[in-house]
C-alpha positions in Angstrom: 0.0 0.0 0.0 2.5 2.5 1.0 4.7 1.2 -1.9 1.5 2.1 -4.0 1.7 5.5 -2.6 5.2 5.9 -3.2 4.7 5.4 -7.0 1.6 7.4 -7.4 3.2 10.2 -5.9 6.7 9.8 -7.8 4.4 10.4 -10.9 2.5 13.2 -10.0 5.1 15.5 -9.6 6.6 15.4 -13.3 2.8 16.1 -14.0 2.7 19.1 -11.9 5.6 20.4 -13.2 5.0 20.3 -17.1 1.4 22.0 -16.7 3.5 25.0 -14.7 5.6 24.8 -17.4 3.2 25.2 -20.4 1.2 27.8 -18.0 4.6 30.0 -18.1 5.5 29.1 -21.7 1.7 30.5 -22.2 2.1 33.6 -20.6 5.6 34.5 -21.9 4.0 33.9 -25.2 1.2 36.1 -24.5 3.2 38.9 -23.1 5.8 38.7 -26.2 2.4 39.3 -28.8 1.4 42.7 -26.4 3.2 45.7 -27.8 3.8 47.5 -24.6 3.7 51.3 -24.9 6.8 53.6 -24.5 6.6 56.9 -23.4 6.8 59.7 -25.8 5.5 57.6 -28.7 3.0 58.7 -31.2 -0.4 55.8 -31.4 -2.9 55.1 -33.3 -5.7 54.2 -30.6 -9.6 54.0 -30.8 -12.0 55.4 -28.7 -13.5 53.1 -26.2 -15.5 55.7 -24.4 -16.4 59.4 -23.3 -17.3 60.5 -20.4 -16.8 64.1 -18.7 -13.4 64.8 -17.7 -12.3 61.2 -19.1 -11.7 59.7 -22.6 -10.6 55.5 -22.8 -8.2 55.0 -25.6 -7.7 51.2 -26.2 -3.8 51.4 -27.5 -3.3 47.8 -28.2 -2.7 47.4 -24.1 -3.7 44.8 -21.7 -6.1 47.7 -20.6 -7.4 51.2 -22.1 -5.4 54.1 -21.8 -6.8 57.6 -20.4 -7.0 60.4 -21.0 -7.8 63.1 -17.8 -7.4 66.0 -16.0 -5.2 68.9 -17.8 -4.5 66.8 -21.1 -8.4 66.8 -21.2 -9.5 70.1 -20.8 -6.2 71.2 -23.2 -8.6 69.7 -26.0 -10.2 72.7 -28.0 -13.9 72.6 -27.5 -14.6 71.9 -31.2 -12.7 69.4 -31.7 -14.2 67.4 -28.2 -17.3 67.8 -29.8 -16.5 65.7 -32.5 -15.0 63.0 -31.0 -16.9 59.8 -31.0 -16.8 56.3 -29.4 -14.9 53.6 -32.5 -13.2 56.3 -33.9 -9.3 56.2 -34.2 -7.6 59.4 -33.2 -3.4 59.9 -32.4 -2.3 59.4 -29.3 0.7 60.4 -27.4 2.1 58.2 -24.5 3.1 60.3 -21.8 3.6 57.8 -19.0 2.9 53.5 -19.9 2.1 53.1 -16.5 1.7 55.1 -13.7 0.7 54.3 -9.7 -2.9 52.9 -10.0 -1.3 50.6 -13.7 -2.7 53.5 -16.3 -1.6 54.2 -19.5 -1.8 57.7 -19.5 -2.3 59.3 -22.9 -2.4 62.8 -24.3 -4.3 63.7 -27.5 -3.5 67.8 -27.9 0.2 66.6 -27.5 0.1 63.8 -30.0 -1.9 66.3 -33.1 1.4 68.7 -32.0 3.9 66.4 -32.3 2.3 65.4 -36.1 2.2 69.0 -36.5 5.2 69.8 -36.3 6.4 67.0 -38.0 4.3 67.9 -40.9 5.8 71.4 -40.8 9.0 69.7 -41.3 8.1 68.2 -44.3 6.2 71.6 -45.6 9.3 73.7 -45.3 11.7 71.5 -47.2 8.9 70.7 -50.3 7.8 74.9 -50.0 4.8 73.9 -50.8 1.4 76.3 -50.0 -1.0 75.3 -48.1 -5.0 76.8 -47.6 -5.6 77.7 -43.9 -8.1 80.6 -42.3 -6.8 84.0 -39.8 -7.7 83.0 -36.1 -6.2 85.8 -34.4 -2.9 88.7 -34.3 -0.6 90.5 -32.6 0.7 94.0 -32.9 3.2 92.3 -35.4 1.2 90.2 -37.7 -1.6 87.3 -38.2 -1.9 84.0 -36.2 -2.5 81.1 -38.7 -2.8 77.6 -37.5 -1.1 75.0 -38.8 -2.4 71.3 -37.5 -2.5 71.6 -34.0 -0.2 74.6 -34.2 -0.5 78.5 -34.0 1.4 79.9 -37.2 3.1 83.3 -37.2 2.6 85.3 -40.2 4.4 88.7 -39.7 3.6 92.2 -41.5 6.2 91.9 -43.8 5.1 88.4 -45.3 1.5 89.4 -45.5 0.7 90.1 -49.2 0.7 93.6 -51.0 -3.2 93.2 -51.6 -3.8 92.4 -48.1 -1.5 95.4 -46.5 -3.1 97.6 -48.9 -6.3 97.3 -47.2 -4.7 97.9 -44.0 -5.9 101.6 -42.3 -5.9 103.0 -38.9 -2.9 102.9 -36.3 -3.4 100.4 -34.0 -2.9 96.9 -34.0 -6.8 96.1 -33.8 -7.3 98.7 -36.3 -4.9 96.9 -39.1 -5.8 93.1 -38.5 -8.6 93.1 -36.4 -11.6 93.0 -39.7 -9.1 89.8 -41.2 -10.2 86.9 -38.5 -12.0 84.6 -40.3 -10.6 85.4 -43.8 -8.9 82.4 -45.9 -5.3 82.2 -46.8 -2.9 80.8 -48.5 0.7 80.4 -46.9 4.0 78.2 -46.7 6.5 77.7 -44.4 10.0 79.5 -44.1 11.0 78.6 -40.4 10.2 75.9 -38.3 12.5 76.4 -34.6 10.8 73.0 -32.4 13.0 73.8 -29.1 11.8 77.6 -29.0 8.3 76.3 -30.5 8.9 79.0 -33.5 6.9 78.5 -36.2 6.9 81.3 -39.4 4.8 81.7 -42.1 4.8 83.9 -45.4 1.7 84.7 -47.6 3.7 87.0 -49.9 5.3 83.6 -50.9 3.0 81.7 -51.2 1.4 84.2 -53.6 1.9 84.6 -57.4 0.8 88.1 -57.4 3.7 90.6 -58.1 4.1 94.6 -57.7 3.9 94.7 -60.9 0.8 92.5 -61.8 -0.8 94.3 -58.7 -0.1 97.8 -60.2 -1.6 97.1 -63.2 -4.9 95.3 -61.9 -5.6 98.0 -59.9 -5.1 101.1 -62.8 -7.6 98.9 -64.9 -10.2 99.3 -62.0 -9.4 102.8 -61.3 -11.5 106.2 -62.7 -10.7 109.6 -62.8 -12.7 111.2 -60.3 -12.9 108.4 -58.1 -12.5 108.5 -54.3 -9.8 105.8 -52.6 -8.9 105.3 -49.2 -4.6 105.0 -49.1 -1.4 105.3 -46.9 0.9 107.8 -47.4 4.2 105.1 -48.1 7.0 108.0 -48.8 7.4 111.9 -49.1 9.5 113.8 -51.5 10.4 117.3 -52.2 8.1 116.9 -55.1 5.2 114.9 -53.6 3.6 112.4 -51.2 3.3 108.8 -53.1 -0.2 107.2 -51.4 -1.1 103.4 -51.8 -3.9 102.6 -52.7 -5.3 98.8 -52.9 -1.7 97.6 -53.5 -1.0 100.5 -56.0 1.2 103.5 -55.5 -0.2 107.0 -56.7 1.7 110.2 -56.8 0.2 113.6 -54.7 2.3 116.3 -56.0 2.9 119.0 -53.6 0.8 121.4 -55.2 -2.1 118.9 -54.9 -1.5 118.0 -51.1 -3.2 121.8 -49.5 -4.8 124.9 -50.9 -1.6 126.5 -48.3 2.1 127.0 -49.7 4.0 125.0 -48.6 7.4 124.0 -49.4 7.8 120.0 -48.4 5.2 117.2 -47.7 6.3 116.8 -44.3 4.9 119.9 -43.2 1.0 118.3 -43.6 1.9 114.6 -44.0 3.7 111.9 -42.4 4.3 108.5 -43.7 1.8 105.5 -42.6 -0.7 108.4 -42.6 -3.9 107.2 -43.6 -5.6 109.5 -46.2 -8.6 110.1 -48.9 -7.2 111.1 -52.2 -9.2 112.0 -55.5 -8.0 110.0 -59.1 -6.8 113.1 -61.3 -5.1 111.2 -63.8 -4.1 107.6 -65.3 -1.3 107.1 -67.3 -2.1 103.6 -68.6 1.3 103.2 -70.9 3.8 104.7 -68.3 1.1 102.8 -65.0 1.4 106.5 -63.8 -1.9 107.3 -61.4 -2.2 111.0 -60.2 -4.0 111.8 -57.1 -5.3 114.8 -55.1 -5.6 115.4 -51.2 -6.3 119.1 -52.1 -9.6 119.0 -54.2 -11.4 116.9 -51.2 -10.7 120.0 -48.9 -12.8 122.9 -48.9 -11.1 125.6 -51.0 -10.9 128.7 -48.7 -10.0 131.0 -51.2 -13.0 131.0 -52.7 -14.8 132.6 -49.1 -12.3 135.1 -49.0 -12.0 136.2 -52.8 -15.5 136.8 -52.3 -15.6 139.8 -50.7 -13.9 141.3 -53.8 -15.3 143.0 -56.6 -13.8 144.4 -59.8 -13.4 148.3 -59.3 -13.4 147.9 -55.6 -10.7 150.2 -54.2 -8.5 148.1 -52.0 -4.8 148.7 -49.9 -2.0 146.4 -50.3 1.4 145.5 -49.0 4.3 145.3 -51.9 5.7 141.5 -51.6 7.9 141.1 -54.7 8.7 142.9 -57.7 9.2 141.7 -61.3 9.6 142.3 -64.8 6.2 141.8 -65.7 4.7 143.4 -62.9 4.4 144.0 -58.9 2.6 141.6 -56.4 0.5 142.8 -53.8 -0.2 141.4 -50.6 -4.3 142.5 -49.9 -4.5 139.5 -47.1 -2.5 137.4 -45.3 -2.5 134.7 -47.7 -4.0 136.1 -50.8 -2.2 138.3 -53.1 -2.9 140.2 -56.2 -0.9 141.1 -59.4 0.1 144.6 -60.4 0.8 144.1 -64.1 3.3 146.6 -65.4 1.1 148.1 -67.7 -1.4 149.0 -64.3 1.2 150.5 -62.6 1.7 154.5 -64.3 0.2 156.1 -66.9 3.5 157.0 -68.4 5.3 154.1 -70.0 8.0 152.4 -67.4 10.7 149.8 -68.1 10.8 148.0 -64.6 8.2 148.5 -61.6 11.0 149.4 -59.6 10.8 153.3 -61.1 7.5 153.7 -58.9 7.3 150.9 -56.3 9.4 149.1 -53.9 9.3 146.4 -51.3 6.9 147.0 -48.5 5.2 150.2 -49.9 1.1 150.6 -48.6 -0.7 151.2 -51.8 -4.3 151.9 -52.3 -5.5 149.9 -55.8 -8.3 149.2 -57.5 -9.7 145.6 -57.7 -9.6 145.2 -62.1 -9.8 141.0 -62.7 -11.7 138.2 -60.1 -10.5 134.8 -61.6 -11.9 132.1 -58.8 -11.3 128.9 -60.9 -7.4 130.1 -61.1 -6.9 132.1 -58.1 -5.9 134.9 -59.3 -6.8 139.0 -58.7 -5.8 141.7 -61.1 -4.6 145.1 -59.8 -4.3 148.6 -60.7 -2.2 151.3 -59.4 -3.1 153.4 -62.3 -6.5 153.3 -62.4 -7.3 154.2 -58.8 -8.3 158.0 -59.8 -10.1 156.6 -62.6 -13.4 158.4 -63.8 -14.8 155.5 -64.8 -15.2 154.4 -61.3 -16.7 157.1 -60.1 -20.1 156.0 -59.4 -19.0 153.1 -57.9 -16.6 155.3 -55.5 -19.5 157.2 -54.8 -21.6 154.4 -53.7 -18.9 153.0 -51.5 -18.7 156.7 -50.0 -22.6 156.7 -49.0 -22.0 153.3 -47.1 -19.2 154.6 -45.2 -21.4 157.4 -44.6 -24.5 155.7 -43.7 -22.6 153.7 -41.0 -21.0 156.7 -39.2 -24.7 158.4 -39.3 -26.1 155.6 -37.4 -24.7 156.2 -34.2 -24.1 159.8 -34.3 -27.7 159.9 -34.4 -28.1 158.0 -31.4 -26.0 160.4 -29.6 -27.8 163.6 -30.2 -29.8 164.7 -27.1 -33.3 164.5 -27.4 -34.2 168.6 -27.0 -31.4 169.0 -29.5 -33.1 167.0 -32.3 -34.8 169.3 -34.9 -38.8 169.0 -35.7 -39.4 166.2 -38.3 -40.6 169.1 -40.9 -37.5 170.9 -40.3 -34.9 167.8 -41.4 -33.6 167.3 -44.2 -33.1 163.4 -45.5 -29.1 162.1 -45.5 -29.8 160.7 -48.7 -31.3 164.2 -50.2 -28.5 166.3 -48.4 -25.9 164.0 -50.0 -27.5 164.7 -53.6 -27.5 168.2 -53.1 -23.4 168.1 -51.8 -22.6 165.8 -54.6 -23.5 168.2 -57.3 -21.6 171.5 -56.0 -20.0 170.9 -52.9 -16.9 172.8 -52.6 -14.1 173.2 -50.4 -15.6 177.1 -49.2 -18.4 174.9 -48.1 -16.9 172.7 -45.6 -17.1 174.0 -41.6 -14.0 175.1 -39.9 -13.7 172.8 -37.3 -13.9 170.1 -39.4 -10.6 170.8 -40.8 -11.1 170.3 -44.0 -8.5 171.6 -47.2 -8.1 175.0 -47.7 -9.7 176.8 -50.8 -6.0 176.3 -52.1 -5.8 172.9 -51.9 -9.8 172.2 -53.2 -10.2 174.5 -55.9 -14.0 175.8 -56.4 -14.3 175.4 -60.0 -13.9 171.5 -59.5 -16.3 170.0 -61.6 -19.1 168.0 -60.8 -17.7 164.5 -62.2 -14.7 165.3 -60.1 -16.9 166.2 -57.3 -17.2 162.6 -56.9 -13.8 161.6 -56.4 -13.5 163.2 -52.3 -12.7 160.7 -50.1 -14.1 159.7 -46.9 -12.7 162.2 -44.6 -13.2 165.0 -47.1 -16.8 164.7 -46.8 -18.9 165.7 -43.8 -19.3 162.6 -41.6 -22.9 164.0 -40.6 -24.6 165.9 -43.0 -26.6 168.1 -40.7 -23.3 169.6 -40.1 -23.9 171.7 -43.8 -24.8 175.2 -43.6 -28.5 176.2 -44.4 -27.2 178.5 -46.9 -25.3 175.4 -48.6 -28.5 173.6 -49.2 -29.9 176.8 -50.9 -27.4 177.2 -53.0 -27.5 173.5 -53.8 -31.1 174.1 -55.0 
């Protein structure tokens, strides 16, 4: 019996040992089919399930990786939307197995690893690629490339595009491009300082030239742009308009003299010009800040009227005449021929710098700016109405308020009065210098004679006329009669 034993027992063992042996040659076989994660490598997993705050990734693991906490809530909003249960999505493998025997996974990091990857391969081929403006900087537009943010500074946007920039700010410039299209390529790609540079101007086909000439085709005299003012010279301000540049010659830029752009303009100025002319053959286009500004010569030449008796300052003498200043920004030309009755070779015989003339108004020319003057002509018979008329104003407006300081008792009945207007009738046909009161120290019979004529008569000035005509003697009005 116990021998019995004995053998039973002898061959058990060998038994016992072969099924631990196939159990381990199981496992080890098992373990060497499971492709173990490593960390930092890039999977292909598929979504087991979704749940807030947690994703399950099965990555080819004994169990599902996860996805949690800050590598969850790095995942745009959009894109979690989409996400569904079966569907594959890159993973990368931060840690293969951390305290609790998780695979922990990161999705965000996995799409910028491709990314950048992907970059990689973009900047060596150059090739373009179509993406949309999600955001900028004071320096340029953020593009996103894959899972990454794309810089694309000022100086790589195209000419189109900066030609449509205006204002001065940063918001201003870029701001009203979010959510346009573009097309870009890649000219740096720096990983360790997570650089990543983009150029549309590159990526574009359009040239200065080809830009230039699109947009003179589009252009019309007459028609109103919005531009930047891109460069001042003695001669001008050049202005770009939608990719173009235009030329603003200085007399075009005020209705002022002035002597350099810089004095109203500055460049990056932002500016409304006018289209005053297209040179198609030579892709020449003319423009005008001046003609969109209220012309303010035209409100002060309009107080002027030919005959009009004026003073003036002597600014400048030439050959063919003398200039008059009559305002501080308005002058008038003395043409030689206006300046003496007697013929003259150079103005300088009669005038010189800085001399107070009184001339007579002869030539209004709005549309060319321009007054004609007359020394000569200021005694002028033919004027003499006109002179006259002037006088009466004058007179008329010192009346007023020397009436209102007479003292009541003092004031003559209403029979007894004589009207301004009728008094001044009477004096204009045979006033005379014996006339005149005493104390209102008028010329002497000498210097007025009495056998002035009544034509002539006209020609007194101001001050050699009675400023109130009750001041005439009675016996002045009879003889008048």
């Amino acid at each position: 019996m116990d021998q019995n034993d004995a053998q039973l027992e002898q061959g058990t063992a060998p038994e016992n040992d072969q099924v631990e042996n196939n159990f381990a040659s199981l496992l080890e076989q098992e373990e060497s089919n499971i492709d173990f994660p490593k960390q930092g490598e890039i999977r292909t997993g598929m979504i087991a399930s979704i749940s807030p705050g947690q994703i399950l990734v099965s990555v080819g693991t004994k169990s599902e990786g996860i996805i949690s906490g800050r590598e969850y809530e790095a995942i745009p909003a959009d894109e979690l939307a989409e996400l569904k249960v079966g569907q594959e999505v890159p993973v990368f493998v931060i840690n293969p197995e951390d305290s609790s025997g998780n695979v922990v996974l990161s999705y965000v990091r996995a799409r910028e690893e491709m990314s950048w990857k992907d970059a990689d391969t973009l900047l060596e081929s150059k090739e373009g690629f179509h993406s949309k403006i999600i955001g900028y900087n004071k320096g340029g537009l953020i593009v996103p490339v894959g899972g990454l943010r794309g810089f694309v500074p000022a100086s790589q946007v195209s000419l189109s595009r900066r030609a449509a920039m205006t204002g001065d700010t940063p918001e201003a410039r870029w701001s009203k491009m979010i959510g346009e299209e573009i097309d870009i390529c890649v000219i740096e790609v720096d990983r360790e300082r997570r650089r990543l540079i983009l150029s549309e101007r590159q990526a574009s086909t359009e040239t200065r030239e080809s830009i230039k000439e699109r947009v003179i085709d589009e252009l019309h005299e007459g028609e109103i742009r919005s531009g930047r003012v891109t460069s001042l010279a003695e001669f001008g301000a050049f202005v770009n308009i939608s990719g173009a540049d235009g030329l603003v010659h200085l007399s075009e830029i005020s209705w002022d003299r002035i002597q350099h752009p810089s004095e109203v303009l500055k460049v990056g100025q932002d500016v409304k010009v006018k289209v005053i002319s297209i040179d198609r053959d030579k892709k020449r286009i003319g423009l005008s800040i001046r003609q969109l500004l209220e012309d303010p010569w035209s409100h002060k030449a309009a107080k002027y009227q030919v005959g009009q008796l004026i003073e003036g300052t002597i600014t400048r003498l030439t050959k063919f005449g003398a200039f008059a200043r009559i305002e501080d920004d308005i002058e008038g030309l003395i043409h030689i021929s206006e300046i003496h009755d007697k013929r003259i070779e150079h103005p300088k015989e009669v005038l010189k710098e800085g001399d107070l003339v009184t001339l007579r108004v002869i030539k209004v020319d709005p549309d060319n700016h321009r007054i004609g003057l007359s020394l000569r002509r200021v005694e002028s018979m033919a004027y003499a109405d006109m002179d006259w008329e002037s006088l009466e104003g004058v007179l008329e407006e010192s009346d007023q308020p020397a009436a209102e300081e007479i003292p009541a008792e003092n004031v003559e009945p209403a029979a007894e009065e004589a009207p301004v207007k009728k008094a001044r009738t009477k004096a204009k046909a045979k006033a005379s210098a014996e006339e005149l009161p005493a104390d209102d120290a008028q010329p002497s019979p000498e210097e007025v004679p009495a056998k002035k004529t009544k034509a002539k008569t006209k020609e007194l000035l101001v001050e050699d006329v009675p400023s109130n005509t009750e001041e005439i003697p009675a016996e002045s009005e009879t003889e008048t009669k």
